[in-house]
GUTORMAR-99098 format. One record per residue: residue in one letter; y negated, z negated, x of N, C-alpha, C, O, CB in turn; residue number from 1. Coordinates in nm, 2 decimals, always signed. Last residue first. Glycine has a CB too. Example, Ala and Ser with C-alpha at 12.3 -4.5 7.8 and 13.67 -1.06 7.14 Angstrom:
<nodes>
   code      nc2      nc3      nc1     cac2     cac3     cac1      cc2      cc3      cc1      oc2      oc3      oc1     cbc2     cbc3     cbc1   pos
      S    +0.22    -0.71    +1.28    +0.11    -0.71    +1.37    +0.00    -0.79    +1.29    -0.11    -0.80    +1.34    +0.06    -0.57    +1.41     2
      A    +0.57    -0.78    +1.32    +0.45    -0.78    +1.23    +0.33    -0.78    +1.32    +0.33    -0.85    +1.42    +0.45    -0.90    +1.13     1
</nodes>
This chain:
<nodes>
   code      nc2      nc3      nc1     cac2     cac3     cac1      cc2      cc3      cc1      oc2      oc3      oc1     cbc2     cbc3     cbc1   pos
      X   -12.18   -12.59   +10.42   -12.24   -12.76   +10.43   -12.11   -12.84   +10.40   -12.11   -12.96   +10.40   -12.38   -12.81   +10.29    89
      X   -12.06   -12.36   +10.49   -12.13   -12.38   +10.59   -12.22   -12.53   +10.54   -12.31   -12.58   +10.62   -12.21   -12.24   +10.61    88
      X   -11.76   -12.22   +10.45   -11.83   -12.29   +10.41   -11.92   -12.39   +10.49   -11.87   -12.48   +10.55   -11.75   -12.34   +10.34    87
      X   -11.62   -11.91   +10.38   -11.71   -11.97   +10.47   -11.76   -12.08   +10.38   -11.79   -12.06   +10.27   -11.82   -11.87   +10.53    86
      X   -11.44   -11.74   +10.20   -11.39   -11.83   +10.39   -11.48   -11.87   +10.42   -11.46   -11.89   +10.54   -11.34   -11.74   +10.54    85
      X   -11.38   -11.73    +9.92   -11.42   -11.90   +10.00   -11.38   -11.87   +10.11   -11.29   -11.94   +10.16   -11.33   -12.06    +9.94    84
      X   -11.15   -11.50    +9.89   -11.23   -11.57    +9.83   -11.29   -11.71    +9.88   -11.21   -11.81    +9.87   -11.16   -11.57    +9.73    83
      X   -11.04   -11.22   +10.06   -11.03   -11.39   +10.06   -11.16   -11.39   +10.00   -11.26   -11.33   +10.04   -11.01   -11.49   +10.22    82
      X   -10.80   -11.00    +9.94   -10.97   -10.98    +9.96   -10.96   -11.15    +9.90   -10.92   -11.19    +9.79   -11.09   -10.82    +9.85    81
      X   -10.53   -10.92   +10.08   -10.60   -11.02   +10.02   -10.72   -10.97   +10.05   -10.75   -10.91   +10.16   -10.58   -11.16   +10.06    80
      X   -10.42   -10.55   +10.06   -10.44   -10.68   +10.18   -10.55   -10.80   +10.08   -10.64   -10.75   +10.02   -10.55   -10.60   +10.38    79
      X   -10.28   -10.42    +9.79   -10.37   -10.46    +9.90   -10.35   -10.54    +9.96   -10.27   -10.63    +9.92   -10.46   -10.48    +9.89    78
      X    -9.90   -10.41    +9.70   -10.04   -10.45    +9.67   -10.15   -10.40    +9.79   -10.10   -10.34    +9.89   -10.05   -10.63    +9.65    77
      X    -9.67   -10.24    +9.56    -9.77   -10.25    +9.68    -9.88   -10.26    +9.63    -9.96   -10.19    +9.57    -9.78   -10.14    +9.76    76
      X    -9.32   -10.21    +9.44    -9.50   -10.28    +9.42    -9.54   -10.30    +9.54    -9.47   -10.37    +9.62    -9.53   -10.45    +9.34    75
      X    -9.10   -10.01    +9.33    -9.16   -10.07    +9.46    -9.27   -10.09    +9.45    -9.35    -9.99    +9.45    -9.16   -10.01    +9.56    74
      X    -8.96    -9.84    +9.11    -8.98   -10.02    +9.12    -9.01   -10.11    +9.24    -8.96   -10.22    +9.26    -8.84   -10.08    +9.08    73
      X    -9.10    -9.62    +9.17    -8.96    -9.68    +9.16    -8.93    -9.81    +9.13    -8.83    -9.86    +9.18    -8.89    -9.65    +9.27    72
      X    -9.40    -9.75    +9.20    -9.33    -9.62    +9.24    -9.13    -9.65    +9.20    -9.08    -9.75    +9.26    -9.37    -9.59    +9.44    71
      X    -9.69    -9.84    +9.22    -9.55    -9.91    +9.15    -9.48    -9.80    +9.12    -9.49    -9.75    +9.01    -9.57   -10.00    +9.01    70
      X    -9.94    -9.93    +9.43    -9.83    -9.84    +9.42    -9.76    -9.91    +9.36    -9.74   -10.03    +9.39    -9.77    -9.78    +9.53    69
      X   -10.18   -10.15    +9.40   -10.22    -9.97    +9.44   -10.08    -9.91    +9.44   -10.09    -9.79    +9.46   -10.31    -9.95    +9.64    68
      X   -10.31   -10.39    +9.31   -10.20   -10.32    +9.30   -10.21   -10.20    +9.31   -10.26   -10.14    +9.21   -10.14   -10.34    +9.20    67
      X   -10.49   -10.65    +9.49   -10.52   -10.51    +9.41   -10.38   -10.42    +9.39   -10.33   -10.40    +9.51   -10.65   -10.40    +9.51    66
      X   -10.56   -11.01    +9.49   -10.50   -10.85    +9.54   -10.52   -10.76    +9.45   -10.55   -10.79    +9.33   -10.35   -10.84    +9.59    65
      X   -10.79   -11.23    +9.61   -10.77   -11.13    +9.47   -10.68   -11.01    +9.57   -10.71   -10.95    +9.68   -10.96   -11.05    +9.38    64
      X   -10.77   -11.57    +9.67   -10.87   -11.45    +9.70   -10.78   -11.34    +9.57   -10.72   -11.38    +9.47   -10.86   -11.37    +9.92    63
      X   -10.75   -11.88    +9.91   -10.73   -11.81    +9.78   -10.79   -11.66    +9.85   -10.82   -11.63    +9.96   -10.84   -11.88    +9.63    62
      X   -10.53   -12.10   +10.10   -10.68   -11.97   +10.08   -10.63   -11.92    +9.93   -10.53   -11.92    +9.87   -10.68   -11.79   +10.23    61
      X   -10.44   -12.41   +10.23   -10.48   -12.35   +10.16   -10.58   -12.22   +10.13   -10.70   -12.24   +10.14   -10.48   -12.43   +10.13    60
      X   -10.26   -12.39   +10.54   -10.40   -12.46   +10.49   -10.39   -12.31   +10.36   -10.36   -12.19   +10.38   -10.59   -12.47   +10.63    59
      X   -10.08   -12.28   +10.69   -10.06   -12.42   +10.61   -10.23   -12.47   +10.55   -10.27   -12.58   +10.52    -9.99   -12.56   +10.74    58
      X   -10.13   -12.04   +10.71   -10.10   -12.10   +10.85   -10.12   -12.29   +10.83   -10.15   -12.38   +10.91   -10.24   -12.03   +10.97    57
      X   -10.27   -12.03   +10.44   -10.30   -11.95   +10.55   -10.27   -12.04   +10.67   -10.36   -12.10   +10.72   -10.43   -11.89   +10.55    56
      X   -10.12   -11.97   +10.12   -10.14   -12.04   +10.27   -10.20   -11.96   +10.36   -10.19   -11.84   +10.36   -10.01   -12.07   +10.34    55
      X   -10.26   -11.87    +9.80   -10.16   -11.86    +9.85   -10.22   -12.01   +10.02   -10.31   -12.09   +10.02   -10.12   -11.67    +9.87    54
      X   -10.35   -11.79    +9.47   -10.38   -11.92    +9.59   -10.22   -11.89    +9.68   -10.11   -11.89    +9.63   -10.40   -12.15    +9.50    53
      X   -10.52   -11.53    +9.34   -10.42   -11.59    +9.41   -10.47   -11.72    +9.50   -10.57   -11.74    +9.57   -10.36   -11.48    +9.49    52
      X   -10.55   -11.26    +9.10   -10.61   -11.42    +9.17   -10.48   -11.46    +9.21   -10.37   -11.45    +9.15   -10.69   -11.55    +9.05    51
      X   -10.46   -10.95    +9.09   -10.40   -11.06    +9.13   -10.46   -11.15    +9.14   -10.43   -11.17    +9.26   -10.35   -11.05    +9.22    50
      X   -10.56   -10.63    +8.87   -10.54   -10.76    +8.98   -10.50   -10.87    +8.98   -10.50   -10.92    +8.87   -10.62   -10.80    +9.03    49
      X   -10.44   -10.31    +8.85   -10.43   -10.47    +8.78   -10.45   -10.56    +8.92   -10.39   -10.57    +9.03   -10.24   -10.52    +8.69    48
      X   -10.40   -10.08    +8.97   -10.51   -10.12    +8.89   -10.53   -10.25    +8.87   -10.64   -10.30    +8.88   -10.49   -10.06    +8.76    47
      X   -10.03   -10.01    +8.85   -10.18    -9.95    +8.91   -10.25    -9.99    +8.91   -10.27    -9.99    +8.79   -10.24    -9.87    +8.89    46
      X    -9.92   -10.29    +8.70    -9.93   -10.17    +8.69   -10.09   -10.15    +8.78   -10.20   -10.21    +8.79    -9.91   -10.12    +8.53    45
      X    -9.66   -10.51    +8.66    -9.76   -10.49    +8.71    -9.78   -10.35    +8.72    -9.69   -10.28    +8.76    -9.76   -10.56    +8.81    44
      X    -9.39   -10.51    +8.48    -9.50   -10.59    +8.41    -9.64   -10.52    +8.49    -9.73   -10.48    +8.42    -9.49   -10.79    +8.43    43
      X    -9.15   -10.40    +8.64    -9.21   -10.38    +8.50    -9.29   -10.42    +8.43    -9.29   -10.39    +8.31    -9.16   -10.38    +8.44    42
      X    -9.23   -10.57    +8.89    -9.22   -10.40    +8.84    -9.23   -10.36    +8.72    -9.33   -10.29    +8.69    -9.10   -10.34    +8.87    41
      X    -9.12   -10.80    +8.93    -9.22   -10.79    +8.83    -9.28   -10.63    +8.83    -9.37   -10.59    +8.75    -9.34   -10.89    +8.87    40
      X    -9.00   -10.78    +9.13    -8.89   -10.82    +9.07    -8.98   -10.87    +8.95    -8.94   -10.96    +8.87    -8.78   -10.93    +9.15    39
      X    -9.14   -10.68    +9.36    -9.07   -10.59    +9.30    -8.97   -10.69    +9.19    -8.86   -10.64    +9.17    -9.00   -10.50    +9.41    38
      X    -9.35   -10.79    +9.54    -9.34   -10.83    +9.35    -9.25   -10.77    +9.28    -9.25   -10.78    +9.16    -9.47   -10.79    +9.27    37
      X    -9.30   -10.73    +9.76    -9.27   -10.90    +9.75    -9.26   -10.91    +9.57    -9.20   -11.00    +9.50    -9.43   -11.02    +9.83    36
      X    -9.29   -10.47    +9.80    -9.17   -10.50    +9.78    -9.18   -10.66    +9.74    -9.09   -10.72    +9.69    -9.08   -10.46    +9.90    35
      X    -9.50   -10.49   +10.11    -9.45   -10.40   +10.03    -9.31   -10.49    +9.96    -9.24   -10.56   +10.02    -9.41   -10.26   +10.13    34
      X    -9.75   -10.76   +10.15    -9.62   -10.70   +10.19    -9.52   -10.62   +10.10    -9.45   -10.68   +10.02    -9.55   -10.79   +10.23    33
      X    -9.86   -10.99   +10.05    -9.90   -10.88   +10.03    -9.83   -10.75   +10.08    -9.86   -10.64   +10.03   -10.00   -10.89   +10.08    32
      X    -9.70   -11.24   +10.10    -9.73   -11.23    +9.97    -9.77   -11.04    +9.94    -9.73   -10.98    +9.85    -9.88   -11.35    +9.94    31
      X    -9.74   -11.26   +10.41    -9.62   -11.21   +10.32    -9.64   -11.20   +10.17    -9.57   -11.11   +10.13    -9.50   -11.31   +10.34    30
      X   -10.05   -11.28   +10.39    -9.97   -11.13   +10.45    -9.84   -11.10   +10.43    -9.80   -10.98   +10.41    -9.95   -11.12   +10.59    29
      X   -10.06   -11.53   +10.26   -10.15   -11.40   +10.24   -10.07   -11.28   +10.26   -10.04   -11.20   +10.17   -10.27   -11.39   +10.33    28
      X    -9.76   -11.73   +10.27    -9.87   -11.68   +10.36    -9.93   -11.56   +10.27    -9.86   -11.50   +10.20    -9.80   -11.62   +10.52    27
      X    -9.64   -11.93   +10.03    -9.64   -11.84   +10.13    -9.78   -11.76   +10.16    -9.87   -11.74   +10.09    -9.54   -11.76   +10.10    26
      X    -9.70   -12.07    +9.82    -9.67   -12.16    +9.93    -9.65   -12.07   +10.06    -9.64   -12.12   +10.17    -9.54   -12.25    +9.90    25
      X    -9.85   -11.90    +9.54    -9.74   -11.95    +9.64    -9.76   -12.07    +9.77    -9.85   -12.14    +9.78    -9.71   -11.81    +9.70    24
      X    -9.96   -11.83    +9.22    -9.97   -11.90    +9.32    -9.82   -11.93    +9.44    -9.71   -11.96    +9.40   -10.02   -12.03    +9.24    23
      X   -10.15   -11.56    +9.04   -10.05   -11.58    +9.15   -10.06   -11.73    +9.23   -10.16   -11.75    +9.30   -10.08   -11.47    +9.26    22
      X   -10.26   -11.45    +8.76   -10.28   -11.55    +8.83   -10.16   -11.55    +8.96   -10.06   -11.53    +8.90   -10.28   -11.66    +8.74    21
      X   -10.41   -11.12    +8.68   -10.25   -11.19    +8.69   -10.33   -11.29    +8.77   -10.44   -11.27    +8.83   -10.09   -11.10    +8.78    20
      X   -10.53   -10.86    +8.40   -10.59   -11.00    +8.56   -10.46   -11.07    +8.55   -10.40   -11.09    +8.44   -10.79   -11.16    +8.53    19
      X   -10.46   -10.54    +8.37   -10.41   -10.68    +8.32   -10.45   -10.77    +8.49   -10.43   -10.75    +8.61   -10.20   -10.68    +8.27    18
      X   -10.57   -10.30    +8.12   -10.59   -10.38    +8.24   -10.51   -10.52    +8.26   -10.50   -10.60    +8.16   -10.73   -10.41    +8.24    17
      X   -10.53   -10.16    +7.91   -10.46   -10.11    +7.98   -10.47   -10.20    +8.11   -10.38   -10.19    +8.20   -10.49    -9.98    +7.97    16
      X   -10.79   -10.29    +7.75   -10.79   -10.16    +7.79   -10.68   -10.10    +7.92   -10.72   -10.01    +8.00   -10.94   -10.16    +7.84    15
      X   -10.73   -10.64    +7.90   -10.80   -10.53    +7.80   -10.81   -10.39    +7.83   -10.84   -10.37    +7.95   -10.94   -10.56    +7.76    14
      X   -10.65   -10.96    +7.96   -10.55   -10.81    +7.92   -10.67   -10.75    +7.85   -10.72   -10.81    +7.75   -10.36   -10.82    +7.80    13
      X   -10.58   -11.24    +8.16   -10.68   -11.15    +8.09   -10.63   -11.02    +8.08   -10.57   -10.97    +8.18   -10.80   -11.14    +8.16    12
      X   -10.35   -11.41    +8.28   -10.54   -11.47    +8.26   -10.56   -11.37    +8.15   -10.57   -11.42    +8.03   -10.68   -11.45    +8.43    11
      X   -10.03   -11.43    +8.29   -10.18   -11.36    +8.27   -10.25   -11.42    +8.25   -10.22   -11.51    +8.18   -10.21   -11.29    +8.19    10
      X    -9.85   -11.57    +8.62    -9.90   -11.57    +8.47   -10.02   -11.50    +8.47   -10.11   -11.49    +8.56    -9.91   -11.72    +8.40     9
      X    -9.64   -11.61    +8.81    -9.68   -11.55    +8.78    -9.73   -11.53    +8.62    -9.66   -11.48    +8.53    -9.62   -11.50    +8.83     8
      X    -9.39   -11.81    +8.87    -9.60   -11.87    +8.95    -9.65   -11.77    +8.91    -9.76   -11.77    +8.97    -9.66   -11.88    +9.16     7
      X    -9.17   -11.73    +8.78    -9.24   -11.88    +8.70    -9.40   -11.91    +8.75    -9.48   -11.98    +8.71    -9.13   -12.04    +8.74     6
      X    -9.12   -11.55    +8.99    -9.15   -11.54    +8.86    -9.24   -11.68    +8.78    -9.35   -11.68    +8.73    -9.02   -11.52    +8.79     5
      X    -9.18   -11.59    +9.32    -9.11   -11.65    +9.19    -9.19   -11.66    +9.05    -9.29   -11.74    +9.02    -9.07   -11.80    +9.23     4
      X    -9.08   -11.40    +9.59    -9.18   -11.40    +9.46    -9.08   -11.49    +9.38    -8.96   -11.48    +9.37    -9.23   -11.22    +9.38     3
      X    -9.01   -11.63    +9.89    -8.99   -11.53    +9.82    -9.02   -11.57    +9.70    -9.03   -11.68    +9.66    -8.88   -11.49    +9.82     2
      X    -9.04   -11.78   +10.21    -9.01   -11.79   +10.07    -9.01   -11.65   +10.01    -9.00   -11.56   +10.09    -9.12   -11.88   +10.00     1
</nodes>
């Protein structure tokens, strides 16, 4: 699949910061992949994080990316920092 605008909404804006919600149907690793948000370039900036529900190999994961390059209109996030992998009851 590919980024779709309409799964991209703000939670929280202060001090130049902006928390973004993300939801996809695509994998963690394609979600995180140079270029997947480039068609939100002008909204996401250095700094700003991502909550995300995305797939992992068809099972649902969440977790938080980190926006570390918005260079020409090329967005690079971090690798998912997963939220809930262990559930031990």
């Amino acid at each position: 699949m590919a980024y779709s605008p309409h799964n991209l909404s703000v939670l929280a804006y202060a001090n130049g910061f902006t928390l973004w919600h993300y939801t996809s149907a695509d994998e963690g690793a394609v979600v995180d992949t140079t270029g997947y948000f480039n068609n939100a370039a002008d909204m996401l900036r250095v700094g700003d994080m991502i909550l995300a529900n995305v797939s992992s190999g068809g099972t649902p994961a969440a977790g938080i990316y980190l926006v570390n390059a918005n260079q020409a209109g090329v967005i690079d996030v971090a690798n998912l920092t997963v939220v809930g992998a262990t559930d031990t009851d």
